[in-house]
C-alpha positions in Angstrom: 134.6 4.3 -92.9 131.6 3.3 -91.0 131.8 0.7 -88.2 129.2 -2.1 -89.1 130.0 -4.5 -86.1 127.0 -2.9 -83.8 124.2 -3.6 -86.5 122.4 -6.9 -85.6 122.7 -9.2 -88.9 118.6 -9.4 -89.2 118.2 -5.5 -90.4 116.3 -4.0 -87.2 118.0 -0.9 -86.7 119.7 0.2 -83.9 118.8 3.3 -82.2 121.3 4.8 -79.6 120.7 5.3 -75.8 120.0 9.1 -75.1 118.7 9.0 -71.7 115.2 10.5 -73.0 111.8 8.0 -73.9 111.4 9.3 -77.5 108.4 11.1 -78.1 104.8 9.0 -78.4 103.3 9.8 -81.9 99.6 10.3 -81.5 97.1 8.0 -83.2 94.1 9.1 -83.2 92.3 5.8 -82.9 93.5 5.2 -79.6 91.8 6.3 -77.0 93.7 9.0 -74.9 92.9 10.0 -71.3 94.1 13.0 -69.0 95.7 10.6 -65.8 94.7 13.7 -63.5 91.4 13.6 -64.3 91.1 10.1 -64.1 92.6 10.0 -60.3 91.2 13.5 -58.8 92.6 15.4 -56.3 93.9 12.3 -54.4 96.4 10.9 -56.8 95.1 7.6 -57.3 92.4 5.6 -59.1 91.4 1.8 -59.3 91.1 0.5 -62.7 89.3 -3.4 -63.4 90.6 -5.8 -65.6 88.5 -8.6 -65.8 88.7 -10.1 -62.3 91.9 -8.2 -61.5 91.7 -4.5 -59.6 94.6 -2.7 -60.2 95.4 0.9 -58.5 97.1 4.1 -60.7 99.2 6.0 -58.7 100.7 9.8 -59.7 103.8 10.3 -57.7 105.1 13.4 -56.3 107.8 13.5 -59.7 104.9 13.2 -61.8 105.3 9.5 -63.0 102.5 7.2 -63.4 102.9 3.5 -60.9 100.1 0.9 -61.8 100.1 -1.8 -59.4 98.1 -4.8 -58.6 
């Protein structure tokens, strides 16, 4: 028998904890851009929103910190 009690009454399914980010599915109609290329050889970049300047940082593990 099935244990119901951990499925939220409004339908939205539940998905268990792994420990991994599930995989992105590509959409082609967004656009898609390479974060290396984007900082160069110094690891960082500044990217402008509206007024706001924000920097995009690659750490040493790989991982991607914007910050404002």
């Amino acid at each position: 028998m099935t244990d119901l009690s951990s499925i939220p009454r409004d339908g939205t399914p539940v998905i268990p904890a792994t420990g991994r980010t599930p995989a992105l599915s590509r959409n082609p109609a967004l656009p898609e851009h390479d974060a290396q290329r984007l900082t160069g050889p110094s690891g960082l970049a500044h990217i402008r929103l509206g007024e706001a300047l924000y920097t995009l940082r690659i750490t040493r593990q790989g991982k991607l910190i914007l910050t404002k």
